[in-house]
Biopython code that builds the backbone (N, CA, C, O; Angstrom):
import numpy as np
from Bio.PDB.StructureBuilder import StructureBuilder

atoms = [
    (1, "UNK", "N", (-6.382, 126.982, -80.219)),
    (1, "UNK", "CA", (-7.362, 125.996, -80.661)),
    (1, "UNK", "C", (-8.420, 125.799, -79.589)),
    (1, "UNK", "O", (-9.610, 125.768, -79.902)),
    (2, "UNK", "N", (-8.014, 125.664, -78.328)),
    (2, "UNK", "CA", (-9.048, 125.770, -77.357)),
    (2, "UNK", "C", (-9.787, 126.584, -76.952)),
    (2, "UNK", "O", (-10.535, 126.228, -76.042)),
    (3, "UNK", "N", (-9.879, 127.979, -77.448)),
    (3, "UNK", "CA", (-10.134, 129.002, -77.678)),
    (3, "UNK", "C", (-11.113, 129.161, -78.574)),
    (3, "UNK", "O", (-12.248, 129.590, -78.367)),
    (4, "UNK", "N", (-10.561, 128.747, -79.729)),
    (4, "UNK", "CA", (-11.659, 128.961, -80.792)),
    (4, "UNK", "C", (-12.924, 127.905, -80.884)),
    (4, "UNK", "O", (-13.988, 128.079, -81.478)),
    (5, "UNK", "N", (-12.406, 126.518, -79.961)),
    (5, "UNK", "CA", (-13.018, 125.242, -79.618)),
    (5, "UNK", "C", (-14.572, 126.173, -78.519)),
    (5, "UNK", "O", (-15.667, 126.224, -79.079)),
    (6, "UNK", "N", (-14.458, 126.681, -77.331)),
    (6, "UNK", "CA", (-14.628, 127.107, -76.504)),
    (6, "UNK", "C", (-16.137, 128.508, -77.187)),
    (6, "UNK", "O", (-17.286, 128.728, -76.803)),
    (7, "UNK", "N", (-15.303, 129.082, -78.245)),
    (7, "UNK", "CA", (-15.978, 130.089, -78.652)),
    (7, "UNK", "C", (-17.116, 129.161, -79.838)),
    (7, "UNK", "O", (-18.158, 129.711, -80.193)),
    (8, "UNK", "N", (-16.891, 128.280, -80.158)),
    (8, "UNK", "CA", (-17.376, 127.588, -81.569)),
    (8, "UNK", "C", (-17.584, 127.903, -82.686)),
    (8, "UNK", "O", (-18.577, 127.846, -83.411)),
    (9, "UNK", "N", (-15.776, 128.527, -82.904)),
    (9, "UNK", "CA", (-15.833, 128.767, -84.351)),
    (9, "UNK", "C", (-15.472, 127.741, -85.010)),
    (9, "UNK", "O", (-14.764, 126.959, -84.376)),
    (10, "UNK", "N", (-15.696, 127.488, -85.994)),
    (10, "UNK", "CA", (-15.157, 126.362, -87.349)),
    (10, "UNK", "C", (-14.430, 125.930, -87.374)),
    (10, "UNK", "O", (-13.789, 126.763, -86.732)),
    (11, "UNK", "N", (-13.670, 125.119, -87.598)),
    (11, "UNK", "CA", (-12.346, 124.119, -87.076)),
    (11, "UNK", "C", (-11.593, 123.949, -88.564)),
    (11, "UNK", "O", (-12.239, 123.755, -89.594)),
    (12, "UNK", "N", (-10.593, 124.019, -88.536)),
    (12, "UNK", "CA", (-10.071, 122.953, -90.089)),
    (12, "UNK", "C", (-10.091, 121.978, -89.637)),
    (12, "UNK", "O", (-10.498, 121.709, -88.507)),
    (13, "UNK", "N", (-9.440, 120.899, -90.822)),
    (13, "UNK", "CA", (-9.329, 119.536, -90.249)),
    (13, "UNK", "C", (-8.543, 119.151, -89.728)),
    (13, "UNK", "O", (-8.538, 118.085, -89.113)),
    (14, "UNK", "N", (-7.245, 120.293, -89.889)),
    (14, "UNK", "CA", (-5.746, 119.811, -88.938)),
    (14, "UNK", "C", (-6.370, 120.238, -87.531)),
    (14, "UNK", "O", (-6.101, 119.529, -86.562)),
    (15, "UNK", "N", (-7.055, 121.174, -87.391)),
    (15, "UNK", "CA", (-7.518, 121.855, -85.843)),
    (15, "UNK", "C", (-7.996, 120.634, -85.078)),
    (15, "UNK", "O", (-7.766, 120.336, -83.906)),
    (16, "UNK", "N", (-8.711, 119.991, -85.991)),
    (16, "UNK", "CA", (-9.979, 119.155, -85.777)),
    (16, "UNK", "C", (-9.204, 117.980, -84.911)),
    (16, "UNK", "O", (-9.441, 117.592, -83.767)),
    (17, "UNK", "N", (-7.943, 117.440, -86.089)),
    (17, "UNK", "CA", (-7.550, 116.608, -85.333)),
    (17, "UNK", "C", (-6.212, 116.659, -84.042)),
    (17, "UNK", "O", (-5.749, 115.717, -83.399)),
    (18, "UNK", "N", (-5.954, 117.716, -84.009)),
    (18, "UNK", "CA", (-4.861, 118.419, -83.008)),
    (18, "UNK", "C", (-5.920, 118.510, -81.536)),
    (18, "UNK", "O", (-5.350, 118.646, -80.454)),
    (19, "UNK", "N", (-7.193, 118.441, -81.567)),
    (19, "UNK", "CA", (-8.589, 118.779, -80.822)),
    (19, "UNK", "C", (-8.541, 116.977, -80.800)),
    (19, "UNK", "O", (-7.658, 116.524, -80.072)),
    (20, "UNK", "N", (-9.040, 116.388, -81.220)),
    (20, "UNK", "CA", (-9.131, 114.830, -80.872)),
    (20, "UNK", "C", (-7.769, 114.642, -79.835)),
    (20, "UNK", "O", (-7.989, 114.120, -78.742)),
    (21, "UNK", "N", (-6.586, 114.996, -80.115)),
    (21, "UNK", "CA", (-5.488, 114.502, -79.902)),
    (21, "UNK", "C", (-5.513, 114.718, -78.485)),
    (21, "UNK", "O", (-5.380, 113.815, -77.659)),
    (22, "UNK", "N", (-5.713, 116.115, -78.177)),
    (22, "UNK", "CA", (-6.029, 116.581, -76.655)),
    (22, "UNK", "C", (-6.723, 116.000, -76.074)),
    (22, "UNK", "O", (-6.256, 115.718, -74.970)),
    (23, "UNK", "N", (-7.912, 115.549, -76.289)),
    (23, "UNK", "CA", (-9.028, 114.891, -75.966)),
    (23, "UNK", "C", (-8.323, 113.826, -75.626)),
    (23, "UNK", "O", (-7.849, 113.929, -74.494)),
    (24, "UNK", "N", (-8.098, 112.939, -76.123)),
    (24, "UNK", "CA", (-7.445, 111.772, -75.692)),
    (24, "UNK", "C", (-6.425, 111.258, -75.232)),
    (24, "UNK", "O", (-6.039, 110.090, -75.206)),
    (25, "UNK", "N", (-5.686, 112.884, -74.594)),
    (25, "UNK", "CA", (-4.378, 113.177, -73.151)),
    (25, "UNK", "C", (-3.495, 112.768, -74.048)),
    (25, "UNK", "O", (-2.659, 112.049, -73.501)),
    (26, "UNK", "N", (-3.248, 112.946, -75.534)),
    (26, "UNK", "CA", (-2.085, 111.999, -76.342)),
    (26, "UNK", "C", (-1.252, 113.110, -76.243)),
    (26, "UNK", "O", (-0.062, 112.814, -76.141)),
    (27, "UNK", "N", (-1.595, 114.664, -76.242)),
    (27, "UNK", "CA", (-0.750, 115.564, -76.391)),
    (27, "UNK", "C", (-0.757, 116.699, -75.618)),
    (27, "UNK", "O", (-1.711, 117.382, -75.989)),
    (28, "UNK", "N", (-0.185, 117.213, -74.759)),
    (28, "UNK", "CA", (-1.176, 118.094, -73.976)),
    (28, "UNK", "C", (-0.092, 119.690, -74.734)),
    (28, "UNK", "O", (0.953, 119.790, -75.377)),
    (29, "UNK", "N", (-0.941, 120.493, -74.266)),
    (29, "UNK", "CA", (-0.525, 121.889, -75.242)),
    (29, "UNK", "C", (0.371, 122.278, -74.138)),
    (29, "UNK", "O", (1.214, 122.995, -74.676)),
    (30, "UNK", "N", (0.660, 122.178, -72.776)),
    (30, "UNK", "CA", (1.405, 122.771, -71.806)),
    (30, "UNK", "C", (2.844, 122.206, -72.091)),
    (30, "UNK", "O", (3.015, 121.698, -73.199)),
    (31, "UNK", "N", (4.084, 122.247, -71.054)),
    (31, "UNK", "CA", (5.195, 121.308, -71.494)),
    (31, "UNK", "C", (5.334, 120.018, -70.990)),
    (31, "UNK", "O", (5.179, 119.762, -69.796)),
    (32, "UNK", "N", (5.664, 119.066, -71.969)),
    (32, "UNK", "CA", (5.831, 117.901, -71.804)),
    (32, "UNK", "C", (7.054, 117.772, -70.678)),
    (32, "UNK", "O", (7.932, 118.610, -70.472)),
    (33, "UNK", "N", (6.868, 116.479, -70.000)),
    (33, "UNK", "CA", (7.993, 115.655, -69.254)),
    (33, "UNK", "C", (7.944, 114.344, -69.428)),
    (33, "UNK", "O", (7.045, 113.515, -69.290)),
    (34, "UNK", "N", (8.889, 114.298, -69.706)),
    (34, "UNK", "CA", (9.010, 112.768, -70.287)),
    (34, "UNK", "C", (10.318, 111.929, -69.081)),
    (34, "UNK", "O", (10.448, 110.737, -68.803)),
    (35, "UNK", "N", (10.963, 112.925, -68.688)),
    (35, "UNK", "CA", (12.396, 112.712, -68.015)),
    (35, "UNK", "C", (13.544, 112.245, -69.428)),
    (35, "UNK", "O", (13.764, 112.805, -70.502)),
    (36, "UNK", "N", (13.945, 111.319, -68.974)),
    (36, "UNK", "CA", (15.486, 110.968, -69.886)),
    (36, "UNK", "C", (15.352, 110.424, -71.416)),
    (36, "UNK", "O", (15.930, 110.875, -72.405)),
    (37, "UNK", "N", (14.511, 109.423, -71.356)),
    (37, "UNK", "CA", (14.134, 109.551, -72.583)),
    (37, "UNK", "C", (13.360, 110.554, -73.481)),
    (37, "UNK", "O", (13.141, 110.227, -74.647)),
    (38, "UNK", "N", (13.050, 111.421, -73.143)),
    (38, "UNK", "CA", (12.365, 112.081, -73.958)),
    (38, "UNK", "C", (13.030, 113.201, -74.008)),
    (38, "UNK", "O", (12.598, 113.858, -74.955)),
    (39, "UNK", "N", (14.131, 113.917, -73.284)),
    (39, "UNK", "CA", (15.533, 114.320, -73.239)),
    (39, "UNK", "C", (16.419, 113.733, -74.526)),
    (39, "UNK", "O", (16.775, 114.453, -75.459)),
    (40, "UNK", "N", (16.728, 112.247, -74.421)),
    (40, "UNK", "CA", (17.611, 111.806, -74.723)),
    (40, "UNK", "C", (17.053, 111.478, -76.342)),
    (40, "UNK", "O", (17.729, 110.928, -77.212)),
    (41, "UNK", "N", (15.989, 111.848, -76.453)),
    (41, "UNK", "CA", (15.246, 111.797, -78.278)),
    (41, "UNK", "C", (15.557, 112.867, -78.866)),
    (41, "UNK", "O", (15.958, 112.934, -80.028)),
    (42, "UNK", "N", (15.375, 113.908, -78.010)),
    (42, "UNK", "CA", (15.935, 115.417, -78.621)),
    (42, "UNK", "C", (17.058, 115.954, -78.459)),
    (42, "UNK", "O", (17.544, 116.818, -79.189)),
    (43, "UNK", "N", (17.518, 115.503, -77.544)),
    (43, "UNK", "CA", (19.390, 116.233, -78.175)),
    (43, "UNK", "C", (19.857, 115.191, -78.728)),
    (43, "UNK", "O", (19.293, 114.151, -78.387)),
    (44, "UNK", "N", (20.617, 115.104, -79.399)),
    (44, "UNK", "CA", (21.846, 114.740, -80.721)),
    (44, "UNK", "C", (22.984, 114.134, -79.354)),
    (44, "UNK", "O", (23.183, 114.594, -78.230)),
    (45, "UNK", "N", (23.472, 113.117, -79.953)),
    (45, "UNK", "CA", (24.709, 112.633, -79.233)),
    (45, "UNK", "C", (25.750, 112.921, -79.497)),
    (45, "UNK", "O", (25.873, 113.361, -80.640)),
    (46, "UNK", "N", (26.980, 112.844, -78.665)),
    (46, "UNK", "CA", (28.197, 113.257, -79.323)),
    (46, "UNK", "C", (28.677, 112.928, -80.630)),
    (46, "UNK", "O", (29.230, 113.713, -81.401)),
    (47, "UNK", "N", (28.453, 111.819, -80.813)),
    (47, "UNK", "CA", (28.879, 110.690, -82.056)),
    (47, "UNK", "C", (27.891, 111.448, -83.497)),
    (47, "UNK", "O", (28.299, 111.482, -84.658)),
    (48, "UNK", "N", (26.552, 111.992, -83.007)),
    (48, "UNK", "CA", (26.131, 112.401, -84.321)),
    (48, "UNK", "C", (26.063, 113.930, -84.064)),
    (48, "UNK", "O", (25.150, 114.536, -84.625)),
    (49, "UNK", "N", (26.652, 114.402, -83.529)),
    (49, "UNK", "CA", (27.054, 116.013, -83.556)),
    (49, "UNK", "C", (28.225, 116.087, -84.509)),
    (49, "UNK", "O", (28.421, 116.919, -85.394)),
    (50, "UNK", "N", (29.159, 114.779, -84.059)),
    (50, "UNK", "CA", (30.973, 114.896, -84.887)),
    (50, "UNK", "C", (30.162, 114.484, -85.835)),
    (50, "UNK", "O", (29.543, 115.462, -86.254)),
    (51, "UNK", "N", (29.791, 113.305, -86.503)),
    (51, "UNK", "CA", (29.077, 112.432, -87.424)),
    (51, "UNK", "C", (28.368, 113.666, -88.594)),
    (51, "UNK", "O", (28.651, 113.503, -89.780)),
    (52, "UNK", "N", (27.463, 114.865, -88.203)),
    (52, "UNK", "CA", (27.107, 116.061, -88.700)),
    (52, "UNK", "C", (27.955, 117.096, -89.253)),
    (52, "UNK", "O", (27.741, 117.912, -90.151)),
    (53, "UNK", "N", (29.321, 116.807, -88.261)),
    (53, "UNK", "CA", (30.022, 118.394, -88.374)),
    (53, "UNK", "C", (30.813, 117.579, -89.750)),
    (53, "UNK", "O", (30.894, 118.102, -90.862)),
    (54, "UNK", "N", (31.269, 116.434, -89.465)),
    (54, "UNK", "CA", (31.545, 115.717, -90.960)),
    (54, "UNK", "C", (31.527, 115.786, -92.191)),
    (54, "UNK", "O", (32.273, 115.991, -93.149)),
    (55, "UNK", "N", (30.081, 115.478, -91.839)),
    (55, "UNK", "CA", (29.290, 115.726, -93.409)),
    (55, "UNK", "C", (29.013, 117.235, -93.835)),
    (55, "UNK", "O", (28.976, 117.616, -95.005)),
    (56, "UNK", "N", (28.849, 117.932, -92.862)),
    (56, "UNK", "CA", (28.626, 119.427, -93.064)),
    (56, "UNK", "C", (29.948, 119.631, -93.545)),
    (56, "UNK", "O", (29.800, 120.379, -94.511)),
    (57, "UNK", "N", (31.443, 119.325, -93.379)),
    (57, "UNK", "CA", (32.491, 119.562, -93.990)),
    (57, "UNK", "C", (32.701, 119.024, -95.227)),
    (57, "UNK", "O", (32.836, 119.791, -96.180)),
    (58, "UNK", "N", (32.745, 118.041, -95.357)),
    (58, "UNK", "CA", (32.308, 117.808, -96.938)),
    (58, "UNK", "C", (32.059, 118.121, -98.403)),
    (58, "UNK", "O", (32.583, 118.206, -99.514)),
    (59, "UNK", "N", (30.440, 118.293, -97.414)),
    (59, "UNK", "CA", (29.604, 119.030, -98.245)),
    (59, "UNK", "C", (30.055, 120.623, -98.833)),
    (59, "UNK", "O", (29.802, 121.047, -99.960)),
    (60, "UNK", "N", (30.784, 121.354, -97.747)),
    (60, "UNK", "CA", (31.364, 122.684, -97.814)),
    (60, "UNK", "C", (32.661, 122.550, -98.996)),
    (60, "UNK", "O", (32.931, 123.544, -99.671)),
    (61, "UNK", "N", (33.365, 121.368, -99.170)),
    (61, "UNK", "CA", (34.505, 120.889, -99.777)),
    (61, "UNK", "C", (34.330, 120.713, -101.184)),
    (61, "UNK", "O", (35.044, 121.214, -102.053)),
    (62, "UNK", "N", (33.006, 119.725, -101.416)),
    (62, "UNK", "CA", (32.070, 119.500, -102.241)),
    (62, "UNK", "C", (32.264, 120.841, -103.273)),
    (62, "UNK", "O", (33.076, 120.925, -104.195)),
    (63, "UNK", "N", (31.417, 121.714, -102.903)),
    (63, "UNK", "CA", (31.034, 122.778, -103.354)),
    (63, "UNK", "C", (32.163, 124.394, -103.186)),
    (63, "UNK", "O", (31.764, 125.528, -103.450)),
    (64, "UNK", "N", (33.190, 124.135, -102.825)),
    (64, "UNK", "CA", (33.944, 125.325, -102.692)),
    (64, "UNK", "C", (35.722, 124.840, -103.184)),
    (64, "UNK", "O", (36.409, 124.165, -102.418)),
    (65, "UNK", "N", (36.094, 125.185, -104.164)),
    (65, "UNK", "CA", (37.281, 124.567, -104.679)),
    (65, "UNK", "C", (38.747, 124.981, -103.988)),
    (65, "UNK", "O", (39.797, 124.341, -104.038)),
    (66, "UNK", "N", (38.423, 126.539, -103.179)),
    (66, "UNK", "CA", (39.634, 126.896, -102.806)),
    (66, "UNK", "C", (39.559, 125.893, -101.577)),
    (66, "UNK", "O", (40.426, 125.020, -101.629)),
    (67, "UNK", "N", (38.308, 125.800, -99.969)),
    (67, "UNK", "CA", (38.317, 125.178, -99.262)),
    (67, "UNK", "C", (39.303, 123.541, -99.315)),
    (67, "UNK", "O", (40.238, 123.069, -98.670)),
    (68, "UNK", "N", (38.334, 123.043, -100.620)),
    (68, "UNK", "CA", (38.977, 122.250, -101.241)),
    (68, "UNK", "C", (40.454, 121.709, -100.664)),
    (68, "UNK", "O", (40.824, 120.912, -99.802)),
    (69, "UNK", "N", (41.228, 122.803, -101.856)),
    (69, "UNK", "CA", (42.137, 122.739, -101.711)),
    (69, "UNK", "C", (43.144, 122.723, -100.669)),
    (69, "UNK", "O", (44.085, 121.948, -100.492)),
    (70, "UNK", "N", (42.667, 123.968, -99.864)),
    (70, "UNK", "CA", (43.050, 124.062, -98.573)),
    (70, "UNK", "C", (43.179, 122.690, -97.741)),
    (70, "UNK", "O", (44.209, 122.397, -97.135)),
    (71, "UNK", "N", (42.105, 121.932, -97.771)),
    (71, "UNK", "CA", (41.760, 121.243, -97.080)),
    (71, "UNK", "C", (42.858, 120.130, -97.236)),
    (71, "UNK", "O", (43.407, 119.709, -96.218)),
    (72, "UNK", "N", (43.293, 119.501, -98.815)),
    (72, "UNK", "CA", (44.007, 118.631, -99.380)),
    (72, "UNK", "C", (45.615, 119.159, -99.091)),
    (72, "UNK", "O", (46.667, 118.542, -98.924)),
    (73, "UNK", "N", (45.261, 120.628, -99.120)),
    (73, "UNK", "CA", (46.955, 120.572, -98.579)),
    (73, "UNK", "C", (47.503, 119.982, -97.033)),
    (73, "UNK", "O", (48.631, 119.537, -96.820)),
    (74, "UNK", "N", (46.536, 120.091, -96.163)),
    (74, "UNK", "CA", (47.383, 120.279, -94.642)),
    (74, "UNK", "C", (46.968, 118.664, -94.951)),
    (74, "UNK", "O", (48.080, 118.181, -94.737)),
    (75, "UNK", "N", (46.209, 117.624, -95.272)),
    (75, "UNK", "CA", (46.337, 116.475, -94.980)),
    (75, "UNK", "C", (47.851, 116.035, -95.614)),
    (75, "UNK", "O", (48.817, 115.488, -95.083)),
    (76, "UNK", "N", (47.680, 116.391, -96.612)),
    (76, "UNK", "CA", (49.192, 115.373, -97.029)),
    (76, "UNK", "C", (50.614, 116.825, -96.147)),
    (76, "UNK", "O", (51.819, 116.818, -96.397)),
    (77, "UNK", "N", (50.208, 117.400, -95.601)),
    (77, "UNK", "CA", (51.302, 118.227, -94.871)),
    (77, "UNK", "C", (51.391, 117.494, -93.259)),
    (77, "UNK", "O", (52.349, 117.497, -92.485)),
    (78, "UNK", "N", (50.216, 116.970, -93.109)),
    (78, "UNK", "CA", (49.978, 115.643, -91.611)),
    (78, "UNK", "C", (50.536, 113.842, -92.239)),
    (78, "UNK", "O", (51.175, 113.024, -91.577)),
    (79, "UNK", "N", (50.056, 113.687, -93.593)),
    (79, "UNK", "CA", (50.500, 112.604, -93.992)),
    (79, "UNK", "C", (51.808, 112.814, -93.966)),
    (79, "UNK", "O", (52.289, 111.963, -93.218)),
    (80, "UNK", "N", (52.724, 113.582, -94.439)),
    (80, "UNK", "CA", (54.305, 114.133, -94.330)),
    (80, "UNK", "C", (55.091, 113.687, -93.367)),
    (80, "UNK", "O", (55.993, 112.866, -93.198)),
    (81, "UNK", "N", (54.278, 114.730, -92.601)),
    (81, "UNK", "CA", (54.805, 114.378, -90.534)),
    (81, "UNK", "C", (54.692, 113.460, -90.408)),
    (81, "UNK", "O", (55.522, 113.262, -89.522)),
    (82, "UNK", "N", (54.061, 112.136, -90.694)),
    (82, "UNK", "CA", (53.902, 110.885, -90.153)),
    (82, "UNK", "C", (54.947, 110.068, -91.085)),
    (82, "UNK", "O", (55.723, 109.226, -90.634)),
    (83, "UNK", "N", (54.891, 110.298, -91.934)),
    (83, "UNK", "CA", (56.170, 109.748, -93.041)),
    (83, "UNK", "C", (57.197, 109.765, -92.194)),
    (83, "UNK", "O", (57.581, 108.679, -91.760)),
    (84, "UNK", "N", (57.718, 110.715, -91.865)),
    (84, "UNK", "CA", (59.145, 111.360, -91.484)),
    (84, "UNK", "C", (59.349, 110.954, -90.500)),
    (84, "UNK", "O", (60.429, 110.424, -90.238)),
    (85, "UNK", "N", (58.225, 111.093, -89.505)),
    (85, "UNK", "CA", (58.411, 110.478, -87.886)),
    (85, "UNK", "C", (58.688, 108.700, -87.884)),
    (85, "UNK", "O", (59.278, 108.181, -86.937)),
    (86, "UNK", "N", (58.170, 107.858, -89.092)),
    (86, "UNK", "CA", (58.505, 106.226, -88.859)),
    (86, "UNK", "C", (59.600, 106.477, -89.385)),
    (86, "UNK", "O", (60.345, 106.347, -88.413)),
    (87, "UNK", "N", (60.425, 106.823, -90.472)),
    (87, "UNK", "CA", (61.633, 107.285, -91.056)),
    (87, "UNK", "C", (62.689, 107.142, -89.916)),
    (87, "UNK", "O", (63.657, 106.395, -89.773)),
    (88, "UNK", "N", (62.132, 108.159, -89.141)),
    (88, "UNK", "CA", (62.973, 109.066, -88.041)),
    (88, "UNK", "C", (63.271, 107.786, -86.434)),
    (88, "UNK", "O", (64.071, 107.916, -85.508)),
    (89, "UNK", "N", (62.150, 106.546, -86.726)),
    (89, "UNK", "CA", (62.231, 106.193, -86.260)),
    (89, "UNK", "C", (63.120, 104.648, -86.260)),
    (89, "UNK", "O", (63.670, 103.835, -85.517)),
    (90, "UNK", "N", (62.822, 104.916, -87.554)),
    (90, "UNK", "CA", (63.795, 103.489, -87.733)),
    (90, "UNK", "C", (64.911, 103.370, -88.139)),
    (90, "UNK", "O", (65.400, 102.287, -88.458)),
    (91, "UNK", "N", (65.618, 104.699, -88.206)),
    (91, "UNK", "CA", (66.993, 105.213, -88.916)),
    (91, "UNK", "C", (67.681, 105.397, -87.425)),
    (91, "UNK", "O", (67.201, 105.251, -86.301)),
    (92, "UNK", "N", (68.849, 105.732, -87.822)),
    (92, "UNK", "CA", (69.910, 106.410, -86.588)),
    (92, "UNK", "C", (69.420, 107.231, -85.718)),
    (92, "UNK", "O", (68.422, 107.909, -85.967)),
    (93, "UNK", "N", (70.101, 107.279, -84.510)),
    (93, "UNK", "CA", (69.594, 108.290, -83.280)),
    (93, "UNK", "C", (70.650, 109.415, -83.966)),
    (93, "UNK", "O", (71.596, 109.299, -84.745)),
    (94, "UNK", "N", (70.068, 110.467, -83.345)),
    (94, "UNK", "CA", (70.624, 111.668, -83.407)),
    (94, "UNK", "C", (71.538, 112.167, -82.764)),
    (94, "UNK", "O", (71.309, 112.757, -81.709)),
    (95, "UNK", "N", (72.916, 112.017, -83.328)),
    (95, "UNK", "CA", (73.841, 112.679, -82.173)),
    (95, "UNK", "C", (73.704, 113.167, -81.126)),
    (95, "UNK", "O", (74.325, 112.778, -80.137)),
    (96, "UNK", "N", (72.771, 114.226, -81.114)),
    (96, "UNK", "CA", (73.485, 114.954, -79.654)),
    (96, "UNK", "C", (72.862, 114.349, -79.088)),
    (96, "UNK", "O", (72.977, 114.867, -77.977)),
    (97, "UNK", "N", (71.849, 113.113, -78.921)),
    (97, "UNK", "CA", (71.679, 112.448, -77.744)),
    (97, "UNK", "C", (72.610, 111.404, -77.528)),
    (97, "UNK", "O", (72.540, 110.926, -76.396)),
    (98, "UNK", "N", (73.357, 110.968, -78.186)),
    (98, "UNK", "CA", (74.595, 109.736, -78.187)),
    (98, "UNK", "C", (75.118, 110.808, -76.486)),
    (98, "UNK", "O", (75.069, 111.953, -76.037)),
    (99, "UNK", "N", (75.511, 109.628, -76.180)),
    (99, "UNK", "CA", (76.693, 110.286, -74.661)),
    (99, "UNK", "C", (78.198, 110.232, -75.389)),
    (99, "UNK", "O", (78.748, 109.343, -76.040)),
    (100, "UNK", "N", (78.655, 111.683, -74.960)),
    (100, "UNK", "CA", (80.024, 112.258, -75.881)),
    (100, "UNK", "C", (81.053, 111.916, -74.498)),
    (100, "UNK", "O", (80.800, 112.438, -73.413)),
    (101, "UNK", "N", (82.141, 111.053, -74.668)),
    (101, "UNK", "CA", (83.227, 110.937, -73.899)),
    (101, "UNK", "C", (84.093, 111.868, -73.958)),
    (101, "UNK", "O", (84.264, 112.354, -75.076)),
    (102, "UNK", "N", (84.720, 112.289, -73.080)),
    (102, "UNK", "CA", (85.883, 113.107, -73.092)),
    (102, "UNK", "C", (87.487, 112.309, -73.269)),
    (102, "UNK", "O", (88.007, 111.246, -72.930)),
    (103, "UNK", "N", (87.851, 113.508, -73.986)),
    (103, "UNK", "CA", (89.339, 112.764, -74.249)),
    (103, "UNK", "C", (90.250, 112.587, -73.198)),
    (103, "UNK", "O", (89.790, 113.247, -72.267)),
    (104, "UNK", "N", (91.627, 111.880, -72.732)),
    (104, "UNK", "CA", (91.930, 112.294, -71.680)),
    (104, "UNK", "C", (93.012, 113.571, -71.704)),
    (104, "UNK", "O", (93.575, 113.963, -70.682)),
    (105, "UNK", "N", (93.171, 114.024, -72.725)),
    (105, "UNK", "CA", (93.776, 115.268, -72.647)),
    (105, "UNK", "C", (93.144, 116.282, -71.840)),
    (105, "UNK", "O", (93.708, 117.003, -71.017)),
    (106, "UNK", "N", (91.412, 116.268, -72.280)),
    (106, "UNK", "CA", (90.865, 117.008, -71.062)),
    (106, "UNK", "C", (90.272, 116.897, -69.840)),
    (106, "UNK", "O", (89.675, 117.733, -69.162)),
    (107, "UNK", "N", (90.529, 115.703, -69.648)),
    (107, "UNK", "CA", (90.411, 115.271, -68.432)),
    (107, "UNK", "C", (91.534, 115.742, -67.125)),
    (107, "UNK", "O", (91.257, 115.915, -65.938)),
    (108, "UNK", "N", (92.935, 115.880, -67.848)),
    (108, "UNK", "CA", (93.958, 115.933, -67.003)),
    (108, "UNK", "C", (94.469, 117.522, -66.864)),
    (108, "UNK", "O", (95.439, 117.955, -66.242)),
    (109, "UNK", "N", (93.633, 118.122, -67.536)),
    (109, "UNK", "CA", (93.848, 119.819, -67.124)),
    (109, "UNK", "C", (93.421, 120.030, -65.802)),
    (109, "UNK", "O", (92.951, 119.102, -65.144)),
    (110, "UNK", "N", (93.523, 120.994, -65.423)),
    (110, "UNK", "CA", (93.026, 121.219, -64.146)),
    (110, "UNK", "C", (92.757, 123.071, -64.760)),
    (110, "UNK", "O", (93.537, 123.850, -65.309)),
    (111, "UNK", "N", (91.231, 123.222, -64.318)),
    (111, "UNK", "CA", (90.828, 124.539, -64.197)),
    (111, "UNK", "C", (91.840, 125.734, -63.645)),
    (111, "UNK", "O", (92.857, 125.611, -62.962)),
    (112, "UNK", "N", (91.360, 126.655, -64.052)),
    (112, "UNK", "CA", (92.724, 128.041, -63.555)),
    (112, "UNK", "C", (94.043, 128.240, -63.920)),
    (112, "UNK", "O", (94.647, 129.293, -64.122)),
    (113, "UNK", "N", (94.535, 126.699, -63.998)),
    (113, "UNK", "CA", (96.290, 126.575, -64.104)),
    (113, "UNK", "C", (96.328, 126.347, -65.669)),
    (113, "UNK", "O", (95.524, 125.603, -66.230)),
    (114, "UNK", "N", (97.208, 126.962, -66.255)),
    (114, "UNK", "CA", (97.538, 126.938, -67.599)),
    (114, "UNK", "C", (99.150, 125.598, -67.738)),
    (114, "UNK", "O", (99.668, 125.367, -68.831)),
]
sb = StructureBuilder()
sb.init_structure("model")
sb.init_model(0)
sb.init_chain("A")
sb.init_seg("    ")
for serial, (resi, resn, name, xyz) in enumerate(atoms, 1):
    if name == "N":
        sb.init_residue(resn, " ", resi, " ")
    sb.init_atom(name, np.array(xyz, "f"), 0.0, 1.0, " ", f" {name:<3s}", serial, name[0])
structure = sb.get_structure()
């Protein structure tokens, strides 16, 4: 644009006003520095990267019936595991962690000697 500004060829009107814009240091054609904020406008945060990958899953779910499915199986195969584990938790301990006493029959053997 500064180029063709320079040479004085004909402008459109987007040229025209992309040419004002310069003019008035609002935009300069080289690279901007802004530091952190102007960093922190253009990359995506963690929260809307997950927040994206989300909806991008979804949407894939939405529209694909086997995914779908797939998808509906392993949750209730995680809902399962969690069933089983409060189950597991509020029922009996499991033997082999109980502590097993010995009888005194075998207590009073003595190794080697029959």
């Amino acid at each position: 644009i500064q180029e063709a500004l320079q040479k004085g060829v004909k402008l459109t009107h987007k040229q025209k006003r992309i040419v004002k814009k310069l003019q008035a240091n609002v935009m300069s054609s080289g690279p901007q520095r802004g530091g952190k904020r102007a960093a922190a406008a253009t990359l995506p945060t963690v929260e809307q990267i997950a927040k994206k990958r989300r909806r991008d899953q979804q949407l894939r779910l939405r529209h694909d019936k086997k995914k779908a499915m797939e998808e509906a199986r392993k949750g209730k195969e995680k809902w399962m595991k969690r069933q089983q584990a409060k189950a597991a938790q509020k029922g009996a301990k499991n033997r082999s962690f109980m502590i097993v006493k010995k009888s005194k029959s075998q207590r009073r053997s003595r190794p080697g000697r029959r």
